[in-house]
VEXTI-720420 format. One record per residue: residue in three letters; x, y, z of N, C-alpha, C, O in turn; residue number from 1. Coordinates in Angstrom, 3 decimals. Atoms other than C-alpha are relative to their C-alpha. Example, Ala and Ser with C-alpha at 12.3 -4.5 7.8 and 13.67 -1.06 7.14 Angstrom:
! residues 2
<node residuo="ALA" n_X="0.890" n_Y="-1.190" n_Z="0.000" ca_X="12.300" ca_Y="-4.500" ca_Z="7.800" c_X="0.900" c_Y="1.200" c_Z="0.000" o_X="1.936" o_Y="1.181" o_Z="0.665" num="1"/>
<node residuo="SER" n_X="-0.820" n_Y="-1.190" n_Z="-0.060" ca_X="13.670" ca_Y="-1.060" ca_Z="7.140" c_X="-0.770" c_Y="1.090" c_Z="0.730" o_X="-0.261" o_Y="2.198" o_Z="0.899" num="2"/>
//
This chain:
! residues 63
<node residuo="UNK" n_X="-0.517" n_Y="0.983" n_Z="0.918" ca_X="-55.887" ca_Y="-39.626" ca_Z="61.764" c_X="-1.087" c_Y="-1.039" c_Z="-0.235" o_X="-1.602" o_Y="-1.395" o_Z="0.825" num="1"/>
<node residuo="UNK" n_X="1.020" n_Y="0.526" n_Z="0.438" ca_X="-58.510" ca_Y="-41.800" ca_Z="59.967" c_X="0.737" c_Y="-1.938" c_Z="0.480" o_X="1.716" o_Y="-2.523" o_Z="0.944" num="2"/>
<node residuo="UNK" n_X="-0.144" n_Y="1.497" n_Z="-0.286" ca_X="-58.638" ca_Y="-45.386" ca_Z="60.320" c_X="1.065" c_Y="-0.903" c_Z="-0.914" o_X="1.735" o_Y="-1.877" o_Z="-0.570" num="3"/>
<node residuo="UNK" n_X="-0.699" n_Y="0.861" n_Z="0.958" ca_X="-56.966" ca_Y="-46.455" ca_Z="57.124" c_X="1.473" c_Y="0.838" c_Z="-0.075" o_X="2.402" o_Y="0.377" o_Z="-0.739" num="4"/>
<node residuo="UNK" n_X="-1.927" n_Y="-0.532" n_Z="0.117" ca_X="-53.472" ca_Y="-44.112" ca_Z="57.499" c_X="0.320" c_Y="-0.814" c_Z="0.927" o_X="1.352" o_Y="-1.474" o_Z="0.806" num="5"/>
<node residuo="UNK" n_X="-1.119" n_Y="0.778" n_Z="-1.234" ca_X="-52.937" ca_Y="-45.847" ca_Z="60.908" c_X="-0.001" c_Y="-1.206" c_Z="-0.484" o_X="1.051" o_Y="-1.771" o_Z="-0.185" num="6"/>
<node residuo="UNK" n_X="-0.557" n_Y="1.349" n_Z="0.733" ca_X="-53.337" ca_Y="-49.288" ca_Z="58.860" c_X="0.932" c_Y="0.003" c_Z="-0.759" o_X="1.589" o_Y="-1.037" o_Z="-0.815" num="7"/>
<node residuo="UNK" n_X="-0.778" n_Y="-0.659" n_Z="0.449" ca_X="-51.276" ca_Y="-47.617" ca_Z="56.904" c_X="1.907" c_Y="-0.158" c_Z="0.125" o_X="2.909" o_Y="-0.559" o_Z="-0.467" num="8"/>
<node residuo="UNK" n_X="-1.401" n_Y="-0.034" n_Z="-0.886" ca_X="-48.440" ca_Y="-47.114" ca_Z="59.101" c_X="0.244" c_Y="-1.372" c_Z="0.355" o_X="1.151" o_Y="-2.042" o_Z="-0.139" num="9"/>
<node residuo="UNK" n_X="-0.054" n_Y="1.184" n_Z="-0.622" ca_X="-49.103" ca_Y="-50.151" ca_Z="61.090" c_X="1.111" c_Y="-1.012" c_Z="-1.471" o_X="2.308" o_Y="-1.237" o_Z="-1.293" num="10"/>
<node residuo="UNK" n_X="-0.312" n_Y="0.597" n_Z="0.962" ca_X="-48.223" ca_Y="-52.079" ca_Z="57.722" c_X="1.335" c_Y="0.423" c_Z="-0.889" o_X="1.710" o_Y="-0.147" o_Z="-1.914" num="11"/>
<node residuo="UNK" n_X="-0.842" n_Y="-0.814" n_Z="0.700" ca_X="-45.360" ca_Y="-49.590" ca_Z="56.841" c_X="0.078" c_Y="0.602" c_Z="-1.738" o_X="1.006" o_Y="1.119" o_Z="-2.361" num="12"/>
<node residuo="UNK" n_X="0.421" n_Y="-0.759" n_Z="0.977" ca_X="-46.750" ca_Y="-48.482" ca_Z="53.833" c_X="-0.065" c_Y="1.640" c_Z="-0.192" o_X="-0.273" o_Y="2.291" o_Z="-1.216" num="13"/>
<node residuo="UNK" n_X="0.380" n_Y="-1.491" n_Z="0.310" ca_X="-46.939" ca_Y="-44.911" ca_Z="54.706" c_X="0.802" c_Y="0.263" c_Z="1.175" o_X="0.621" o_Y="-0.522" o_Z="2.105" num="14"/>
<node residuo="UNK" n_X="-1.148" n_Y="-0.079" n_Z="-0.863" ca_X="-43.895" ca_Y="-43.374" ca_Z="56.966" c_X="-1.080" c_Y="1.504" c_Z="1.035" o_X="-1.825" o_Y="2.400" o_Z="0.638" num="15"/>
<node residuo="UNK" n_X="0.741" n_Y="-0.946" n_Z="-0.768" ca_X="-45.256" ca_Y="-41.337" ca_Z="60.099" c_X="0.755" c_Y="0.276" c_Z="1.248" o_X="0.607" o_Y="-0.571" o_Z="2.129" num="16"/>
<node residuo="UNK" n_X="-1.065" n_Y="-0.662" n_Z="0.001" ca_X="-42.443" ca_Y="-39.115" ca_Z="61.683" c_X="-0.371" c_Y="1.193" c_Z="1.164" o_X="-1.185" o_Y="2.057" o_Z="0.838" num="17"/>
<node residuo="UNK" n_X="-0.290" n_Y="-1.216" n_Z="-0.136" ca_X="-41.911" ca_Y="-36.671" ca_Z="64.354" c_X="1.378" c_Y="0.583" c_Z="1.125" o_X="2.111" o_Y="0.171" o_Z="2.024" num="18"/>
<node residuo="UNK" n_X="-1.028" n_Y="-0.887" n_Z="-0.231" ca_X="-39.858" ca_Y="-33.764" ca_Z="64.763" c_X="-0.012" c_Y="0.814" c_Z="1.027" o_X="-1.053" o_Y="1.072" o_Z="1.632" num="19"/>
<node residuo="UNK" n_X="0.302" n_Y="-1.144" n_Z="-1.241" ca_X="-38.964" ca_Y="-31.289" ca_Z="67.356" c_X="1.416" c_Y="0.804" c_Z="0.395" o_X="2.469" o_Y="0.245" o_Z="0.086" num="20"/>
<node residuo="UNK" n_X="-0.640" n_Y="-0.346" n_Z="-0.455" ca_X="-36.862" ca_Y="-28.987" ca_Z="68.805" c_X="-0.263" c_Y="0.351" c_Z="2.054" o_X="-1.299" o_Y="0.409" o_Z="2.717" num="21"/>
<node residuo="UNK" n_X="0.349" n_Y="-0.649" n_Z="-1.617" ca_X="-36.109" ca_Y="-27.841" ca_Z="72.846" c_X="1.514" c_Y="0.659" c_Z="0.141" o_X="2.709" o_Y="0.420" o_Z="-0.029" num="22"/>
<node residuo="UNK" n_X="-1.072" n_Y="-1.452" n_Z="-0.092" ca_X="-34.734" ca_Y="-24.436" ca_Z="73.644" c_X="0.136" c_Y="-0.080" c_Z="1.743" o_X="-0.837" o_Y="0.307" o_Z="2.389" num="23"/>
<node residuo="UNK" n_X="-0.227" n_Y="-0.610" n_Z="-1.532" ca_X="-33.463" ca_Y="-24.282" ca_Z="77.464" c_X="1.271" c_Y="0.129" c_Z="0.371" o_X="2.226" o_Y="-0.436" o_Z="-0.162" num="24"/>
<node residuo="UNK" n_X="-0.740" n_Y="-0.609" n_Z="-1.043" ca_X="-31.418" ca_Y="-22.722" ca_Z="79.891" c_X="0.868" c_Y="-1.405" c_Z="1.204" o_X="0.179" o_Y="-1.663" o_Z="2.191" num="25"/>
<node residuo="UNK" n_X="-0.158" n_Y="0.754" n_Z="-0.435" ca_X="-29.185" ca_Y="-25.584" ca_Z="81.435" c_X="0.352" c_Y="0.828" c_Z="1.549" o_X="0.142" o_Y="2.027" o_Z="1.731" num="26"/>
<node residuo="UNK" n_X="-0.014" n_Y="-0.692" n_Z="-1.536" ca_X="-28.179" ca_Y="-25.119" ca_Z="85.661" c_X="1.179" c_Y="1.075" c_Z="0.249" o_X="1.306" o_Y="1.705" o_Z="1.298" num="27"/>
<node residuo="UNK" n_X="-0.653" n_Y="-0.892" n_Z="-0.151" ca_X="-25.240" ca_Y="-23.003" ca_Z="84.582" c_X="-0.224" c_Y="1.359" c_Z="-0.889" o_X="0.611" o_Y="2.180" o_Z="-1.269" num="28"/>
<node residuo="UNK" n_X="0.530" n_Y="-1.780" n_Z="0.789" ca_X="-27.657" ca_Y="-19.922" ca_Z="82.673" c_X="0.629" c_Y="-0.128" c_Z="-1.567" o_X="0.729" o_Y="0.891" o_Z="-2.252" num="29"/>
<node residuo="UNK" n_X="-0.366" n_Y="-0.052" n_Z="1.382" ca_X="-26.279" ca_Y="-21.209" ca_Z="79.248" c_X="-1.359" c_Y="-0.396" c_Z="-0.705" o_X="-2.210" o_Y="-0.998" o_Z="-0.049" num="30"/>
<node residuo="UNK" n_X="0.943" n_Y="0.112" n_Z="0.912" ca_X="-28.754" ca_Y="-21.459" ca_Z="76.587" c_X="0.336" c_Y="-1.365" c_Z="-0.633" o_X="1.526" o_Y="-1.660" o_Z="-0.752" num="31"/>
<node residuo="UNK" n_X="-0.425" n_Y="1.808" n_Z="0.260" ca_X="-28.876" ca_Y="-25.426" ca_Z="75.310" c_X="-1.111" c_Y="-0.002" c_Z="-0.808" o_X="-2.207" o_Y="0.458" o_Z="-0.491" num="32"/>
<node residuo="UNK" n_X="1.340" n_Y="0.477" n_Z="0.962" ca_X="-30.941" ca_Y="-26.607" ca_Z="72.125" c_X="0.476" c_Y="-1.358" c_Z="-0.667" o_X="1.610" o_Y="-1.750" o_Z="-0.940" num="33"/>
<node residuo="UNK" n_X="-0.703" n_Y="1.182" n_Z="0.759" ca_X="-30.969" ca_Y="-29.718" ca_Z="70.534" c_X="-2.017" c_Y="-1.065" c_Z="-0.193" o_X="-3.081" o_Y="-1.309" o_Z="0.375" num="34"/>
<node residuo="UNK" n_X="1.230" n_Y="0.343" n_Z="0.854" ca_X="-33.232" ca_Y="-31.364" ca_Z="67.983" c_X="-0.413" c_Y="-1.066" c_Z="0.088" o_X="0.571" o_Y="-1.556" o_Z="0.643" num="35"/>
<node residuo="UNK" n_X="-0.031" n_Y="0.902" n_Z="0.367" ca_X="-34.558" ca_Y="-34.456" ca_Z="67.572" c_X="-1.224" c_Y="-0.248" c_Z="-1.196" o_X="-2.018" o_Y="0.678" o_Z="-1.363" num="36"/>
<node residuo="UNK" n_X="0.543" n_Y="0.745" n_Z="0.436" ca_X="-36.482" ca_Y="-36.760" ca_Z="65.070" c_X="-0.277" c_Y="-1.593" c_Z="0.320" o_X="0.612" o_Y="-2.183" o_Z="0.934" num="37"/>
<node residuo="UNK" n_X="0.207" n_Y="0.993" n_Z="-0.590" ca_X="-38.098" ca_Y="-40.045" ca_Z="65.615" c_X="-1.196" c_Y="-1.166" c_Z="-1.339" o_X="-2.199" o_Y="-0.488" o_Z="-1.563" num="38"/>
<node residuo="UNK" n_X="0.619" n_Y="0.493" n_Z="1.182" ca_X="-39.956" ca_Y="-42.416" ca_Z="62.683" c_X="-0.372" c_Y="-1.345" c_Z="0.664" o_X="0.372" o_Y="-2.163" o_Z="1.205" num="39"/>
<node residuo="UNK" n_X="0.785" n_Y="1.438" n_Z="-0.563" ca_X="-42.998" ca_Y="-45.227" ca_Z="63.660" c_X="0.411" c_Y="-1.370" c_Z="-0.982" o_X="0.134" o_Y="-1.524" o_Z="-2.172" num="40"/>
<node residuo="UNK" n_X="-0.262" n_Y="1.270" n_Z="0.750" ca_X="-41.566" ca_Y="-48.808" ca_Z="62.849" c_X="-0.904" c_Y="-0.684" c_Z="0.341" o_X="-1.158" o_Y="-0.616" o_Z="1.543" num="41"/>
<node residuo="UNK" n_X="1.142" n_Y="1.716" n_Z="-0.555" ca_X="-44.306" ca_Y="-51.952" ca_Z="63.071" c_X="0.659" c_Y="-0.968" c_Z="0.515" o_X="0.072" o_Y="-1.887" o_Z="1.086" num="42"/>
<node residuo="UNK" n_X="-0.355" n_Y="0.992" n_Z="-0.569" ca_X="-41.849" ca_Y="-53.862" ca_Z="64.030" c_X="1.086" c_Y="0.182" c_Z="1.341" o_X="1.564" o_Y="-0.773" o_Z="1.953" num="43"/>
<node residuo="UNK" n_X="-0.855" n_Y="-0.415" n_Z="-1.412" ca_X="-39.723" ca_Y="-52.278" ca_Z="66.990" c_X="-1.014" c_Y="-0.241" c_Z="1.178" o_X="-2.242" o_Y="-0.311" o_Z="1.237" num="44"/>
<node residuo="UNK" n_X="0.417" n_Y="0.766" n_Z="-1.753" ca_X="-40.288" ca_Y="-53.368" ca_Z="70.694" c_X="-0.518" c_Y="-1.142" c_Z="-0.245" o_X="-1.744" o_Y="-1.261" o_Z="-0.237" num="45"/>
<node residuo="UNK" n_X="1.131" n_Y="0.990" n_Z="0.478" ca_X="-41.036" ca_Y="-56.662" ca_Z="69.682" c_X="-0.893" c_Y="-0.267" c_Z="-0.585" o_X="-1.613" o_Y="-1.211" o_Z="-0.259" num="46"/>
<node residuo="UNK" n_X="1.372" n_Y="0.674" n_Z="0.438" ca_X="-43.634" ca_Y="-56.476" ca_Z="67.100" c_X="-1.154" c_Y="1.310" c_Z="0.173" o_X="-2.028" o_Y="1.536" o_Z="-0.664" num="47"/>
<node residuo="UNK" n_X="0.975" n_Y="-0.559" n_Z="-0.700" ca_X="-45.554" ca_Y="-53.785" ca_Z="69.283" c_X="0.197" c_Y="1.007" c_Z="-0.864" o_X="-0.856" o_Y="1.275" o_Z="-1.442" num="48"/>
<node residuo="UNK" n_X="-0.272" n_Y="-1.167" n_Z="0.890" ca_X="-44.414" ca_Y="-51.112" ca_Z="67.280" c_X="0.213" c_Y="1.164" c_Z="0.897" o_X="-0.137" o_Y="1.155" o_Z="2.077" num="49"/>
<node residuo="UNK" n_X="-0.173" n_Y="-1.040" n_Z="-1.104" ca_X="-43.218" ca_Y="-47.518" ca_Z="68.470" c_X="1.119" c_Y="0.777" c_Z="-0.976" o_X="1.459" o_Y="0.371" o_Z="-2.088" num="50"/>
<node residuo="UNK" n_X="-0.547" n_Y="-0.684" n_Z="0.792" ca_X="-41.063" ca_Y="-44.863" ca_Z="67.359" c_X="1.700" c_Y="-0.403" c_Z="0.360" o_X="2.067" o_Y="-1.077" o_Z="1.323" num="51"/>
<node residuo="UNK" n_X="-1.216" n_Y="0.105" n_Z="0.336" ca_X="-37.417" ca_Y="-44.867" ca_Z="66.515" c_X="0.923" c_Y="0.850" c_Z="-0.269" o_X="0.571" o_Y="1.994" o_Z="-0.557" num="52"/>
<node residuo="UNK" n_X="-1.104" n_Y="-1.092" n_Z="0.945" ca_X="-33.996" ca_Y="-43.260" ca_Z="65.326" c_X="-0.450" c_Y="-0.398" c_Z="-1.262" o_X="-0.855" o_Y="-1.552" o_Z="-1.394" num="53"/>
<node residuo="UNK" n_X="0.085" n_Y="0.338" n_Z="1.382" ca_X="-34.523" ca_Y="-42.949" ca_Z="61.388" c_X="1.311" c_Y="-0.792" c_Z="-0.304" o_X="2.482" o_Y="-0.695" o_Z="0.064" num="54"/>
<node residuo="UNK" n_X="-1.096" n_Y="0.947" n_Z="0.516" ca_X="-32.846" ca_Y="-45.544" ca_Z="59.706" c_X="1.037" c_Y="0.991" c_Z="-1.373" o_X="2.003" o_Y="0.489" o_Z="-1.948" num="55"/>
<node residuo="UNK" n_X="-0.435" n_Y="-0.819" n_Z="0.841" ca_X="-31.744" ca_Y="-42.716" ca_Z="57.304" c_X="0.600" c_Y="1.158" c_Z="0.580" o_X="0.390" o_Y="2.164" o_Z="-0.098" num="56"/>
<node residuo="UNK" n_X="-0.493" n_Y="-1.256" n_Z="-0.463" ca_X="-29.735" ca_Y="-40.042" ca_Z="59.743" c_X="0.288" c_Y="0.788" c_Z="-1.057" o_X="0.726" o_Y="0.520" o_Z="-2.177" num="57"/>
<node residuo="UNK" n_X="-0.115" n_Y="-1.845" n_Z="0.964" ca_X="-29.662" ca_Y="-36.332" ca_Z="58.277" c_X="-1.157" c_Y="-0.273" c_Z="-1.048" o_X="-1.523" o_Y="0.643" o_Z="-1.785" num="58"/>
<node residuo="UNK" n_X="1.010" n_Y="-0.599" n_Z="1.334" ca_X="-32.442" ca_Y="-37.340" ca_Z="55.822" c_X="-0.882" c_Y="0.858" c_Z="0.350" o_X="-0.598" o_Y="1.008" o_Z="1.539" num="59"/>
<node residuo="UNK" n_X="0.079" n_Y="-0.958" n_Z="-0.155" ca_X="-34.737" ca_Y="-34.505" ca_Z="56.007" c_X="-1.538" c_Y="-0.208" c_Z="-0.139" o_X="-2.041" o_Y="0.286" o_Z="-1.148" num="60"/>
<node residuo="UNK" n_X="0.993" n_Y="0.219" n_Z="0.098" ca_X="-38.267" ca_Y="-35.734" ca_Z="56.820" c_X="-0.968" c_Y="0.843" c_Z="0.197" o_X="-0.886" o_Y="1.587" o_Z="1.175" num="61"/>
<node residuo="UNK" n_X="1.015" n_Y="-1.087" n_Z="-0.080" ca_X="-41.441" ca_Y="-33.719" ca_Z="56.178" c_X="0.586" c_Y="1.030" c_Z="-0.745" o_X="-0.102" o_Y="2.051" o_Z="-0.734" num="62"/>
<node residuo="UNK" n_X="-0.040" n_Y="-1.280" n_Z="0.549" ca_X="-39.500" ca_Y="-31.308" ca_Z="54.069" c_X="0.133" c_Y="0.044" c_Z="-1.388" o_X="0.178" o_Y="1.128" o_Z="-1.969" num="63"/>
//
């Protein structure tokens, strides 16, 4: 990531997002998945910035 997207972000000008899934086996041999998403605010944790729930649940980022 170049210098000027993370000013970018920092400044919320440009939304920077991630996604994921995890496939496992919980302690009773069942199969368990579950997704998440997470979107960088400048101003969460005080200021410090950090990622988040989207303020937009189900919107459909990156696609």
């Amino acid at each position: 990531m170049w210098a000027r997207e993370r000013a970018e972000i920092r400044r919320d000008e440009s939304i920077m997002y991630v996604r994921g899934s995890i496939l496992y086996d919980d302690g009773f041999g069942s199969r368990q998945y579950s997704s998440f998403c997470r979107v960088h605010s400048s101003t969460a944790f005080d200021g410090k910035g950090g990622f988040v729930d989207p303020e937009k649940p189900g919107y459909n980022y990156g696609s």
